[in-house]
C-alpha positions as CSV (number, residue, x, y, z in Angstrom):
1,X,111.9,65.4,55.2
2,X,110.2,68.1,53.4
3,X,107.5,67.1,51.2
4,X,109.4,68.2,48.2
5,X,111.9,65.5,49.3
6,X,109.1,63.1,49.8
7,X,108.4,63.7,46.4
8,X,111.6,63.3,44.7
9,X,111.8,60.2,46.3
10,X,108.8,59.1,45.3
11,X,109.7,60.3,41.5
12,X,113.3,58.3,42.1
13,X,111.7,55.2,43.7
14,X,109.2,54.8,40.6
15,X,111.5,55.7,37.7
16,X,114.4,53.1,39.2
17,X,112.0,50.4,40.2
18,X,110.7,50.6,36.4
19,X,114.5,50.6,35.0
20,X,114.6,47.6,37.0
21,X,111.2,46.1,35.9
22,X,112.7,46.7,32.0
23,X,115.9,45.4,32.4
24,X,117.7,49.1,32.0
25,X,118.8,48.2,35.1
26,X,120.4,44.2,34.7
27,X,119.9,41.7,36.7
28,X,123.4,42.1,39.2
29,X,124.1,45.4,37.3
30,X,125.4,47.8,39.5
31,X,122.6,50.5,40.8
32,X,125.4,53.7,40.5
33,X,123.5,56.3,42.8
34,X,125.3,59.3,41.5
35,X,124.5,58.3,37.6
36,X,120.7,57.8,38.7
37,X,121.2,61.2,40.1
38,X,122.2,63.1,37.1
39,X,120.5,60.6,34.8
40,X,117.2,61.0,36.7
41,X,118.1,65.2,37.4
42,X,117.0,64.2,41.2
43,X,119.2,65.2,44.0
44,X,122.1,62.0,45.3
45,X,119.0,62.5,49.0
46,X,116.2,60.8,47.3
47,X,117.9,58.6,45.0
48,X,119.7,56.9,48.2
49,X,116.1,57.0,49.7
50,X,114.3,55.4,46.4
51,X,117.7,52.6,46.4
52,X,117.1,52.1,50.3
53,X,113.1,51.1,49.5
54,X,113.7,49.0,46.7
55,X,116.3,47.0,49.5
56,X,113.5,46.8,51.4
57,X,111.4,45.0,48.5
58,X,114.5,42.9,48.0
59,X,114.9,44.1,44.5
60,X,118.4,45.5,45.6
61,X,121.5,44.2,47.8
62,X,124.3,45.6,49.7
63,X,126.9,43.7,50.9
64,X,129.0,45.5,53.7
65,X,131.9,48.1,51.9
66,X,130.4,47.0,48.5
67,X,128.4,49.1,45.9
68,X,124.2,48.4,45.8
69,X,123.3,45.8,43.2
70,X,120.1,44.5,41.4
71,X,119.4,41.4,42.8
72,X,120.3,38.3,41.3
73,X,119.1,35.0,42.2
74,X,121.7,31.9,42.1
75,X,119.8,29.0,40.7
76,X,118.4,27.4,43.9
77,X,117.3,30.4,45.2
78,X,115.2,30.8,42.0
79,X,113.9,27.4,41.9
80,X,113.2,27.1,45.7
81,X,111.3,30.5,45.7
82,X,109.3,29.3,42.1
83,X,108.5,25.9,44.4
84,X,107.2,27.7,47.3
85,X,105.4,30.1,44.8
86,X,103.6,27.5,43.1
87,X,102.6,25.2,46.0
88,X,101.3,28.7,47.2
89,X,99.6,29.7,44.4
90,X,98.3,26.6,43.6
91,X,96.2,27.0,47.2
92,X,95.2,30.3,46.3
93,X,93.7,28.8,43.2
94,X,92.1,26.0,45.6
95,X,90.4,28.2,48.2
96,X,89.2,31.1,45.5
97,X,87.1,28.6,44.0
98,X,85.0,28.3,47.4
99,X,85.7,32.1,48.7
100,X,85.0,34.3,46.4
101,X,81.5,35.4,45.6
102,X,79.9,34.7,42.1
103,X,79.9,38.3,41.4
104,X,83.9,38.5,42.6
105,X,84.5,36.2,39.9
106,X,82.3,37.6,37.0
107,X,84.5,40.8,37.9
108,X,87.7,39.0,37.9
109,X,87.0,37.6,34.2
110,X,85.2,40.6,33.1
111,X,89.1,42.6,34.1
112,X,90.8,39.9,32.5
113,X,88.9,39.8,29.1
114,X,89.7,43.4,29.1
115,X,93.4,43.0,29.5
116,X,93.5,40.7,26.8
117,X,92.0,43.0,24.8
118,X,94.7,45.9,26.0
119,X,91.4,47.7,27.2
120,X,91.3,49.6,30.7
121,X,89.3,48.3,33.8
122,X,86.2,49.9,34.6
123,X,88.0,52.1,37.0
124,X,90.8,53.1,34.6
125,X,93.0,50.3,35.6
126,X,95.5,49.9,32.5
127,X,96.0,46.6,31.3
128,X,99.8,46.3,32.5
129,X,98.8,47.3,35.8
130,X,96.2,44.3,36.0
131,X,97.4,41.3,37.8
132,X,95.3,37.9,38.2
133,X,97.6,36.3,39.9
134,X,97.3,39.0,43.0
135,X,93.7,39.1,42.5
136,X,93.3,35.2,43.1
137,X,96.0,35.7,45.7
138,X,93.4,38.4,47.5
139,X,90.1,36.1,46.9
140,X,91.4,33.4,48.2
141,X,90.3,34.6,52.0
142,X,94.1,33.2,53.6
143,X,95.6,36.6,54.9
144,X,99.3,34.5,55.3
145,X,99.0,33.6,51.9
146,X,97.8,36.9,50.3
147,X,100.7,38.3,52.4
148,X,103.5,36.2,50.9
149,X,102.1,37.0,47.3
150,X,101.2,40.2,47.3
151,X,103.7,41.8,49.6
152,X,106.5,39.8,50.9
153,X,107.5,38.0,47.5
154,X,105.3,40.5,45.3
155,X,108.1,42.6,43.1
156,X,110.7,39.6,43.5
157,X,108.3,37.5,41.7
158,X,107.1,40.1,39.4
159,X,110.9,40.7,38.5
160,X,111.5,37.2,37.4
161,X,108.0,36.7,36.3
162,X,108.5,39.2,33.3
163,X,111.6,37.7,32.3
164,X,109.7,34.2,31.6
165,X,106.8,36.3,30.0
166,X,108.8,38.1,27.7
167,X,109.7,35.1,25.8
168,X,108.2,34.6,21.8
169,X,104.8,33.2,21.9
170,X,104.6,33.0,26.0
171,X,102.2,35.9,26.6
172,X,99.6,34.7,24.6
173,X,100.2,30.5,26.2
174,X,100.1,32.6,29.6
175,X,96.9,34.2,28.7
176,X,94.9,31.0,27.5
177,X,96.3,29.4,30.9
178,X,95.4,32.1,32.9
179,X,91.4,31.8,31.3
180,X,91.6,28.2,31.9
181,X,92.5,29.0,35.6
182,X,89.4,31.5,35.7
183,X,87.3,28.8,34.1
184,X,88.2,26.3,37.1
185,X,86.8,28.8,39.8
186,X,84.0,29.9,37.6
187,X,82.5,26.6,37.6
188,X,84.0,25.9,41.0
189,X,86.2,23.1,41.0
190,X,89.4,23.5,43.3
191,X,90.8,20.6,42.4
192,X,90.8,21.6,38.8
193,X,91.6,25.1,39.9
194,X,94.7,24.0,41.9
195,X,96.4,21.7,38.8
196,X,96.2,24.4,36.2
197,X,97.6,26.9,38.9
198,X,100.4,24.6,39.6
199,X,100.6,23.8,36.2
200,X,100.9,27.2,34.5
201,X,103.6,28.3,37.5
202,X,105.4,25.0,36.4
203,X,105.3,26.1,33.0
204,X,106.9,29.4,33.1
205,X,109.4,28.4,36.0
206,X,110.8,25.6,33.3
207,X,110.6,28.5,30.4
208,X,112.5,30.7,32.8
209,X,115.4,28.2,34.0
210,X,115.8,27.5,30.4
211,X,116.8,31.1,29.5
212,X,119.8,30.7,31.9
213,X,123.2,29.0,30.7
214,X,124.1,25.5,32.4
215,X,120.3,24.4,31.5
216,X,121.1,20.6,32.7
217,X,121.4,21.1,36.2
218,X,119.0,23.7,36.5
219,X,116.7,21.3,35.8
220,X,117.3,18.2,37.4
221,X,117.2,20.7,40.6
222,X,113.6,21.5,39.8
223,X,112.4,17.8,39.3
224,X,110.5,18.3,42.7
225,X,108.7,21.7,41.3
């Protein structure tokens, strides 16, 4: 591939993986290569690239003779993958709290006052580009766990993530639990550190299964979350 291919598939990749991000793109909406193509004036080569990558990052499916899709969850797949995320996070929380250095954590609050302030990072970072949640993920020193986080479940998570945040009055509940969080490793407690990490996941996981019709089920499935 050329490396004006390369680029038009980079172009496609980012402009349909943020139409997804938004909700342009539904959840089990139908990605339509040949209307990305005119839509995104990019040629039907790197669009089917772009759809091919974001199958990798299982934020599309194909089933055999069937047109790509956004992904969409059924309930137990949600809750199991918000179960294992929060029993994964919550160790994160745990083990930051001993790994990371005083002066990784006076960074990682200094970035997160900054974000709530919708300020850039001291390297540019833009505020929506500013995740704690990988950043604990990275301190906490477990390469298996920064792994499932921040690559394998990464833009799965992320996807259903904004959903939950998007709801009235959540960001700013998410941001005082997130400081709380950032208090526990400041002052190095894990314990502490690990309940309000379990608890804020909990949180948003109940906000988001609430969102969905059929509530009643939904959550006597997550009673073990």
């Amino acid at each position: 591939m050329s490396s004006e291919q390369q680029t038009l598939a980079e172009k496609a990749f980012e402009s349909i993986y943020a139409m997804i991000m938004s909700g342009a793109l539904p959840l089990g909406g139908i990605v339509n290569e040949v209307a990305l193509s005119h839509t995104l004036e990019i040629g039907r080569g790197p669009v089917r690239e772009a759809v091919q990558r974001l199958q990798g990052l299982r934020l599309v499916t194909r089933e055999p003779y069937m047109r790509a899709r956004v992904v969409s969850l059924s309930v137990r797949d949600m809750v199991e993958i918000f179960q294992l995320r929060e029993a994964a996070e919550g160790m994160a929380a745990r083990l930051a709290a001993t790994h990371m250095s005083d002066a990784e954590i006076a960074a990682l609050i200094e970035r997160f006052e900054r974000r709530r302030a919708g300020l850039p990072g001291p390297d540019g970072e833009t505020p929506d580009v500013f995740d704690v949640h990988v950043r604990i993920a990275e301190g906490s020193g477990n390469s298996r766990i920064r792994h499932l986080l921040c690559e394998e479940l990464y833009h799965l998570l992320r996807l259903y993530r904004r959903r939950s945040g998007a709801l009235p009055g959540r960001r700013g509940e998410a941001l005082d639990e997130h400081w709380q969080i950032l208090r526990a490793l400041q002052i190095r407690d894990p314990a502490l550190a690990e309940s309000l990490m379990r608890s804020h996941i909990s949180r948003a996981t109940e906000l988001l299964l609430a969102t969905l019709p059929d509530q009643a089920p939904r959550r006597a499935d997550n009673t073990a979350a």
